[in-house]
N, CA, C and O atoms as a GROMACS GRO file, in nm:
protein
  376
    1UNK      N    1   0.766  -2.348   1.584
    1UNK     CA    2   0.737  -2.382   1.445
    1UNK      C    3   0.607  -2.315   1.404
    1UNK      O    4   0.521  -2.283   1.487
    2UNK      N    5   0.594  -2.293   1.269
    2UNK     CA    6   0.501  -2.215   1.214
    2UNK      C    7   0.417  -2.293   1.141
    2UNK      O    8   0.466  -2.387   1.079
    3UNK      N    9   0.245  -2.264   1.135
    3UNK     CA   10   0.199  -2.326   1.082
    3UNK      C   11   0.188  -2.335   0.922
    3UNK      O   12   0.100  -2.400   0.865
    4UNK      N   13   0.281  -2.268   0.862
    4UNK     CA   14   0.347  -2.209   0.710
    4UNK      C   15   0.468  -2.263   0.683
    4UNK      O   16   0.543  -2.236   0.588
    5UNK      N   17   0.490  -2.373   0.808
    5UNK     CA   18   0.658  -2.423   0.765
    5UNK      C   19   0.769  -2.323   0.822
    5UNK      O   20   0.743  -2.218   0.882
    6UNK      N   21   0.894  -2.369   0.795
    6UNK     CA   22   0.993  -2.268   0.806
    6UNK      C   23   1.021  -2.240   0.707
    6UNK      O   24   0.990  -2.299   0.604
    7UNK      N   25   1.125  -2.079   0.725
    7UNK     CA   26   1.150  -2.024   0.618
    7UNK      C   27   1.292  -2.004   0.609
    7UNK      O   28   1.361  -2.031   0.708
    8UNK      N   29   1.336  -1.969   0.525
    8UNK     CA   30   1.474  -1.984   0.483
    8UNK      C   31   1.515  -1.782   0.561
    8UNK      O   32   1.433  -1.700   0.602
    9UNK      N   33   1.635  -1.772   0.555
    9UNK     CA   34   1.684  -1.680   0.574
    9UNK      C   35   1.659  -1.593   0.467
    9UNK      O   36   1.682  -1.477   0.500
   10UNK      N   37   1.633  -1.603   0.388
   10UNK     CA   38   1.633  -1.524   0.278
   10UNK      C   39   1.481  -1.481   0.239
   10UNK      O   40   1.444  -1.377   0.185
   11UNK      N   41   1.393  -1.609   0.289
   11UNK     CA   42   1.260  -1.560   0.281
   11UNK      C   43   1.238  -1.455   0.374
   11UNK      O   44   1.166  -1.357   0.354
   12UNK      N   45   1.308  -1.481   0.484
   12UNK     CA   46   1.232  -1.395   0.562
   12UNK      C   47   1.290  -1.258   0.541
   12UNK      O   48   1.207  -1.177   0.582
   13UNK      N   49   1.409  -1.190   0.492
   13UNK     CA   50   1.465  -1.101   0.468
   13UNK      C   51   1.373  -1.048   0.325
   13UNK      O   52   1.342  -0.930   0.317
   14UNK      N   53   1.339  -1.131   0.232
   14UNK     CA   54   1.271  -1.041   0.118
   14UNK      C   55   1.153  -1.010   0.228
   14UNK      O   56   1.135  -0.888   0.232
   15UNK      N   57   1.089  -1.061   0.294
   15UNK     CA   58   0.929  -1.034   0.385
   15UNK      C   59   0.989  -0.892   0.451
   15UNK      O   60   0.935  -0.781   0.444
   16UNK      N   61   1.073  -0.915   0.494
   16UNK     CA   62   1.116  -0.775   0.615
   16UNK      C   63   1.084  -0.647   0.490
   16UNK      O   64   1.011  -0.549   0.502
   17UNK      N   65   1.183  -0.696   0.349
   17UNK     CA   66   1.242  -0.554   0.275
   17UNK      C   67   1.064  -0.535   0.239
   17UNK      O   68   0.991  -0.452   0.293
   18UNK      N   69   1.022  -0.635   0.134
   18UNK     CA   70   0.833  -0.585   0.119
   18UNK      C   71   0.747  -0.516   0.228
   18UNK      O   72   0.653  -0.439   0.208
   19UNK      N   73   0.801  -0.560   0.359
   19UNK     CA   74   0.709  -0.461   0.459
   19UNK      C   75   0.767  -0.355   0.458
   19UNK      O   76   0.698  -0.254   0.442
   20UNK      N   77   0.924  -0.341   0.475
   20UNK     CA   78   0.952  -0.224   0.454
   20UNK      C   79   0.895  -0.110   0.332
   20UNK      O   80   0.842   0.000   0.351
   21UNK      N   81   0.920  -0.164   0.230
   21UNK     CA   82   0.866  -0.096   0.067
   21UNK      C   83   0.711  -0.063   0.112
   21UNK      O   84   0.678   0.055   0.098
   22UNK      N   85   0.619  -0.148   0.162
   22UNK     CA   86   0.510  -0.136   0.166
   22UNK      C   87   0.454  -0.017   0.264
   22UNK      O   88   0.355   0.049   0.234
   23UNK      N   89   0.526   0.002   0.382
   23UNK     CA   90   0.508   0.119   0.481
   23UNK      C   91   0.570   0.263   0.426
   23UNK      O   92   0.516   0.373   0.433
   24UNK      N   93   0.701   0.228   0.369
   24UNK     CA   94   0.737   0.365   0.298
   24UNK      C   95   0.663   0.413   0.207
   24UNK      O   96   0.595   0.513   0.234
   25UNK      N   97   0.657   0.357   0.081
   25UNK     CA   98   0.564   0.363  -0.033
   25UNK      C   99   0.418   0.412  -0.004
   25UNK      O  100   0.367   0.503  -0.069
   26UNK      N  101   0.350   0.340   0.106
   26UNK     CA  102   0.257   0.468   0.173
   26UNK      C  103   0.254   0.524   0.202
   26UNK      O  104   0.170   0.608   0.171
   27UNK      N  105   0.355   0.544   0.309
   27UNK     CA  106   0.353   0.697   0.366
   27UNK      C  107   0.344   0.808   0.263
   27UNK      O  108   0.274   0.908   0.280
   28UNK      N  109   0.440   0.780   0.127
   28UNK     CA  110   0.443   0.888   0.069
   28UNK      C  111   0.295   0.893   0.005
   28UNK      O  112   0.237   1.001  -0.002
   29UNK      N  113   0.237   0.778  -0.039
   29UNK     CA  114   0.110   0.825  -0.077
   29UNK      C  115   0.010   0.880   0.009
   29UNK      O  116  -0.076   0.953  -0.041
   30UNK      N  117   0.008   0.856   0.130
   30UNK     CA  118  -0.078   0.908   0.215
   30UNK      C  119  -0.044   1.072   0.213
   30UNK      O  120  -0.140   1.149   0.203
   31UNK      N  121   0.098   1.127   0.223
   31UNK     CA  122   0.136   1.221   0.203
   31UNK      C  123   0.066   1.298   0.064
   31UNK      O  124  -0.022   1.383   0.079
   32UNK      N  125   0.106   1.264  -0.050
   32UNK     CA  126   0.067   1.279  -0.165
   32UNK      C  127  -0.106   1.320  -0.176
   32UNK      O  128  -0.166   1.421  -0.212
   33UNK      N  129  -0.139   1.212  -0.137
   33UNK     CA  130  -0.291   1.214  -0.137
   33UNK      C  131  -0.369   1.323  -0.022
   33UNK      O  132  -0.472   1.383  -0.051
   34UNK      N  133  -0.315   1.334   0.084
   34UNK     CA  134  -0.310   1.443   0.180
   34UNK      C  135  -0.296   1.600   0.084
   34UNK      O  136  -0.394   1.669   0.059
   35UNK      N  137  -0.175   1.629   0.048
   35UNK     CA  138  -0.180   1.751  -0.016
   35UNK      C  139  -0.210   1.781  -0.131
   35UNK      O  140  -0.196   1.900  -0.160
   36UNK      N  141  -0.264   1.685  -0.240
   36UNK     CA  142  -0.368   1.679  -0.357
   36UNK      C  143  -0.474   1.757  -0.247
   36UNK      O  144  -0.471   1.879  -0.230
   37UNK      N  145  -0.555   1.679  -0.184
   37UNK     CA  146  -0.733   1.757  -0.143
   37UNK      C  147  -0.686   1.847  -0.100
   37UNK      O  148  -0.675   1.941  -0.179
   38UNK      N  149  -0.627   1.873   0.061
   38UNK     CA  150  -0.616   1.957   0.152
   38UNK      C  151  -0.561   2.084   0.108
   38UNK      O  152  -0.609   2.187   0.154
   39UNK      N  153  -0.439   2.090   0.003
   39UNK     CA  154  -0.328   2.174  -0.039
   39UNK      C  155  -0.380   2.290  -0.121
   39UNK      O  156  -0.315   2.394  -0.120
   40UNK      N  157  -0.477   2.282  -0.182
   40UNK     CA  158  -0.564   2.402  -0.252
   40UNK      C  159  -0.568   2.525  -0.134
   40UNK      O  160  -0.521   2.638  -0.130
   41UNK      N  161  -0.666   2.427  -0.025
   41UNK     CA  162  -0.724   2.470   0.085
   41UNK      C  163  -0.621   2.630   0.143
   41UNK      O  164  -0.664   2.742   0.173
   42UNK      N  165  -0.505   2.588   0.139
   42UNK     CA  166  -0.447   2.650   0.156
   42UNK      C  167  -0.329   2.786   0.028
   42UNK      O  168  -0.305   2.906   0.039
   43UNK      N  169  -0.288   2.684  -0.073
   43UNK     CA  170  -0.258   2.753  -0.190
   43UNK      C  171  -0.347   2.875  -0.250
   43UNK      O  172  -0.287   2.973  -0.294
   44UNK      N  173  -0.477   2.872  -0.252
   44UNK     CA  174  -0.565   2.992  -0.260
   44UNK      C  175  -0.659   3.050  -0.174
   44UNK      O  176  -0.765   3.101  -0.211
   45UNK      N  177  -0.607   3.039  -0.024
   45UNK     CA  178  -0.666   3.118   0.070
   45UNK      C  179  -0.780   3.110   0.103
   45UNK      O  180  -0.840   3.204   0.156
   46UNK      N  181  -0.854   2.942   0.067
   46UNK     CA  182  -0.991   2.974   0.083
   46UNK      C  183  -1.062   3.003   0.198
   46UNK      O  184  -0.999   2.965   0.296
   47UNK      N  185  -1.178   3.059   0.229
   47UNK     CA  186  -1.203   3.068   0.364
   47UNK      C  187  -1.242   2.939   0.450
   47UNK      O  188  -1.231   2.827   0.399
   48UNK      N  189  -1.291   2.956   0.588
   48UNK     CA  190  -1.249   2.892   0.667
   48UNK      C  191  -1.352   2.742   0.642
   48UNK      O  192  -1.323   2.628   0.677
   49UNK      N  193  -1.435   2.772   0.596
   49UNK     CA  194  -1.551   2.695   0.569
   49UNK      C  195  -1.472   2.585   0.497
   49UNK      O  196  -1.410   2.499   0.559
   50UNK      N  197  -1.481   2.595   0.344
   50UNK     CA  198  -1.403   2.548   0.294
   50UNK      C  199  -1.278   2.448   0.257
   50UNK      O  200  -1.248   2.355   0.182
   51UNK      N  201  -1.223   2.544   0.374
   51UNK     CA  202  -1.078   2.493   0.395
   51UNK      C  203  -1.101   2.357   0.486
   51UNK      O  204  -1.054   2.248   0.455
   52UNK      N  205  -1.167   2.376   0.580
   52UNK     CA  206  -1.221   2.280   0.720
   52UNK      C  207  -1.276   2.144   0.612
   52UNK      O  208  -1.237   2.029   0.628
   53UNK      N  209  -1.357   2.181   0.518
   53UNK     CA  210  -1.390   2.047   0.449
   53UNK      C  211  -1.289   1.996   0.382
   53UNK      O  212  -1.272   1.875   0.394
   54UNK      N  213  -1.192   2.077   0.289
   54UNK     CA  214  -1.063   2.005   0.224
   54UNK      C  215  -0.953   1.930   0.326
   54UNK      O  216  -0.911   1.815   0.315
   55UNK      N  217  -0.928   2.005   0.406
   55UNK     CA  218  -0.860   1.926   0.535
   55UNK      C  219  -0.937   1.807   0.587
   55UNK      O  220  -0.878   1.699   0.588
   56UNK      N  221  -1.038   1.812   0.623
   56UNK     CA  222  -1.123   1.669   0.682
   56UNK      C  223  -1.104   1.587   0.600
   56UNK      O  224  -1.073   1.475   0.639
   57UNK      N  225  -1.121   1.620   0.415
   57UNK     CA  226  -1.128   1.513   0.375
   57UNK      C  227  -0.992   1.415   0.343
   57UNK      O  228  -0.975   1.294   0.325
   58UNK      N  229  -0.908   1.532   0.345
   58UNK     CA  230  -0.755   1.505   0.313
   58UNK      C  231  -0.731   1.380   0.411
   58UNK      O  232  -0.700   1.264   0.384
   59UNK      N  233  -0.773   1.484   0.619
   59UNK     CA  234  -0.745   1.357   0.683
   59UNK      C  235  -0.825   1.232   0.647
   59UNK      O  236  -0.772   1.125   0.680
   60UNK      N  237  -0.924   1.227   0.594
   60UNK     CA  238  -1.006   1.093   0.599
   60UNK      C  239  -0.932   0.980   0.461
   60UNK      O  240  -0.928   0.858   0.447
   61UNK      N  241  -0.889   1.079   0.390
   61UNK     CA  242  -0.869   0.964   0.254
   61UNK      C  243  -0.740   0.922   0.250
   61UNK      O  244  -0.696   0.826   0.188
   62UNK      N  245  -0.658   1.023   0.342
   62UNK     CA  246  -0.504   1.005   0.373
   62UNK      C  247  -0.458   0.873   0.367
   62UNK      O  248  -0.397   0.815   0.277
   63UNK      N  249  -0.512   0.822   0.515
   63UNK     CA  250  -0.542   0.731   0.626
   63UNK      C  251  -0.612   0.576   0.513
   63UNK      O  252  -0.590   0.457   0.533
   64UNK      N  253  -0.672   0.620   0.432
   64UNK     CA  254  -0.757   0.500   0.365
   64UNK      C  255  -0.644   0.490   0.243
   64UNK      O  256  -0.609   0.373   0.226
   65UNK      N  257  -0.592   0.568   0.172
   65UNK     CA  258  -0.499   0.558   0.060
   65UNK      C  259  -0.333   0.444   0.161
   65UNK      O  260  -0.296   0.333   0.123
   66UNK      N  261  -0.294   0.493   0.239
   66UNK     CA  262  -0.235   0.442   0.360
   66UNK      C  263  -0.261   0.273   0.327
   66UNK      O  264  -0.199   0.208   0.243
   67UNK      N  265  -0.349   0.232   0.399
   67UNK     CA  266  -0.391   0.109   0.420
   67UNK      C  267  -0.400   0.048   0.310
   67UNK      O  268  -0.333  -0.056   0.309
   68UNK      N  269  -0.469   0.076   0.194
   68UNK     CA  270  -0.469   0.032   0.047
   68UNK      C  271  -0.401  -0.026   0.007
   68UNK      O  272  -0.394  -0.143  -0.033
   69UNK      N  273  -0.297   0.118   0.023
   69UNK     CA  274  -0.164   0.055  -0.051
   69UNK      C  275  -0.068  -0.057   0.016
   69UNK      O  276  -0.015  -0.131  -0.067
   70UNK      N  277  -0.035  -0.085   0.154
   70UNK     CA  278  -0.014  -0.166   0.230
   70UNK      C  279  -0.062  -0.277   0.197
   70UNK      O  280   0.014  -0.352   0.134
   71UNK      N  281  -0.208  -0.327   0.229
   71UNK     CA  282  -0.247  -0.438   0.207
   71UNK      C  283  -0.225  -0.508   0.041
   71UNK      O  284  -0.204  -0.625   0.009
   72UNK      N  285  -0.246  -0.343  -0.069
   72UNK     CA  286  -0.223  -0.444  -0.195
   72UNK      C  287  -0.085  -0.475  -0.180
   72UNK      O  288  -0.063  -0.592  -0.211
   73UNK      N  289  -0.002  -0.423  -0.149
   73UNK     CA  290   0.163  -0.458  -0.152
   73UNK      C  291   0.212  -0.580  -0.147
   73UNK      O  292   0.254  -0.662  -0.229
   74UNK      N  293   0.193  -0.576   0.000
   74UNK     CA  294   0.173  -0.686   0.080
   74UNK      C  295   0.071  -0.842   0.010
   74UNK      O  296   0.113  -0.958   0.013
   75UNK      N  297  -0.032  -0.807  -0.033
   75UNK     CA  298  -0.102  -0.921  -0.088
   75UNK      C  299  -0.026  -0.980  -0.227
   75UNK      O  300  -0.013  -1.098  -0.256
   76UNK      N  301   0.026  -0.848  -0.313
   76UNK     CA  302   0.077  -0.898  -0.416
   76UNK      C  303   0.231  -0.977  -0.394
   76UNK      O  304   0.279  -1.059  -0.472
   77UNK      N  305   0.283  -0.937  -0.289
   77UNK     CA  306   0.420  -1.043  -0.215
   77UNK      C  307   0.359  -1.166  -0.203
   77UNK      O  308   0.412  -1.260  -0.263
   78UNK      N  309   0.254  -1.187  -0.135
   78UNK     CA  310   0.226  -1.310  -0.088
   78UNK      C  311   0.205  -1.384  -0.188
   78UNK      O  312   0.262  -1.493  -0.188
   79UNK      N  313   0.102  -1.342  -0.324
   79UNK     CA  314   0.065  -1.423  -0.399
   79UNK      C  315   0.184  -1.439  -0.513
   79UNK      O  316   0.178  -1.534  -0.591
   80UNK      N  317   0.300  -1.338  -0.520
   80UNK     CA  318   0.404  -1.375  -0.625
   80UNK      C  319   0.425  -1.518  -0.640
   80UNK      O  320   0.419  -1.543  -0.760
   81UNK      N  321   0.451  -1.643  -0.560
   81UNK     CA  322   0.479  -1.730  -0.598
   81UNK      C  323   0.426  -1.823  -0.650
   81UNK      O  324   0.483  -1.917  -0.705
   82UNK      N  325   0.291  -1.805  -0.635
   82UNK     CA  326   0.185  -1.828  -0.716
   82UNK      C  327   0.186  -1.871  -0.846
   82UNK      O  328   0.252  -1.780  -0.897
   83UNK      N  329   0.162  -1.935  -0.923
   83UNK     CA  330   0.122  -1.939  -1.076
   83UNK      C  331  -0.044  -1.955  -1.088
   83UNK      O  332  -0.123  -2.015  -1.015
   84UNK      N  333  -0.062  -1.883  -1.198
   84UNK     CA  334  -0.262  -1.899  -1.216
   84UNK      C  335  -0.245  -2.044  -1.262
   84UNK      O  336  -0.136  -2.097  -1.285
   85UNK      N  337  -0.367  -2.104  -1.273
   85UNK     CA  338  -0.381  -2.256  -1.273
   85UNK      C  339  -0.432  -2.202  -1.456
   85UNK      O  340  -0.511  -2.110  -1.475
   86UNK      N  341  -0.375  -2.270  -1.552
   86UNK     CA  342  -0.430  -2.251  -1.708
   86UNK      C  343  -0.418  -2.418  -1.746
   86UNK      O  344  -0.325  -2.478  -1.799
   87UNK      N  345  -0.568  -2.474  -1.692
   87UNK     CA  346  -0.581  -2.596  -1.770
   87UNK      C  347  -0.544  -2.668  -1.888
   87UNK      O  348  -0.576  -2.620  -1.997
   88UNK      N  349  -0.474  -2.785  -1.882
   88UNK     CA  350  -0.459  -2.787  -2.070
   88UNK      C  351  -0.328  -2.750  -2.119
   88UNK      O  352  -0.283  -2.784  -2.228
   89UNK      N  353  -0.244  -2.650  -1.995
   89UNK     CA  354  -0.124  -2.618  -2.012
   89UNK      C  355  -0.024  -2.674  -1.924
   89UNK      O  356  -0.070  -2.738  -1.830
   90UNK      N  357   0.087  -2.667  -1.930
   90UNK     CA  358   0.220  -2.736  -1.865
   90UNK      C  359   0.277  -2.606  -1.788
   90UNK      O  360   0.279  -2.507  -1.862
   91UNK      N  361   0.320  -2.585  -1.669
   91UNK     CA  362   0.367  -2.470  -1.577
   91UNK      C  363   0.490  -2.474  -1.644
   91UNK      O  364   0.553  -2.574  -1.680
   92UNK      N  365   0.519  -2.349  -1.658
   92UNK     CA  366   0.717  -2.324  -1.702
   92UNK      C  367   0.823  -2.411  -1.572
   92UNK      O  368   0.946  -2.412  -1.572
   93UNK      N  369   0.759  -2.457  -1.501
   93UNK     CA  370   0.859  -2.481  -1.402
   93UNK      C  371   0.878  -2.641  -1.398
   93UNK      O  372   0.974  -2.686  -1.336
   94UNK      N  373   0.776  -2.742  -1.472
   94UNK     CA  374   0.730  -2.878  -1.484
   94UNK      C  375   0.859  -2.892  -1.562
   94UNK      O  376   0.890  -3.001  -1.611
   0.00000   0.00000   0.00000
């Protein structure tokens, strides 16, 4: 047993498909964001200098765009069921 309760079959199948969405959906941005910096580097031949910094940074922001997007994914699943608390008001669901 979990300290979150159990979950229905169905919860846990939307959780699987959001992690799924959430790992794909980065990759391509990590991709994306990879050949935005790095892709010049190479599209106009710059020299080696250059190039060595667009690639470093490509790998460095790749990797951070990656994770970003994961965790917001992922955070915004968790909090969907959520309603904001608006004092004074009645929840659509009351």
């Amino acid at each position: 047993m979990t300290c979150m309760g159990t979950r229905t079959q169905a919860q846990r199948d939307a959780a699987t498909v959001e992690i799924g969405y959430a790992l794909v959906s980065a990759v391509f941005l990590a991709a994306l964001v990879f050949a935005v910096v790095a892709g010049p580097a190479w599209a106009f031949g710059l020299p080696r200098g250059p190039r060595d910094v667009l690639v470093g940074a490509g790998a460095v922001l790749a990797p951070i765009a990656f994770l970003v997007r994961v965790v917001s994914v992922l955070w915004r699943f968790r909090n969907a069921g959520r309603q904001p608390s608006q004092p004074g008001r009645t929840s659509p669901d009351s």
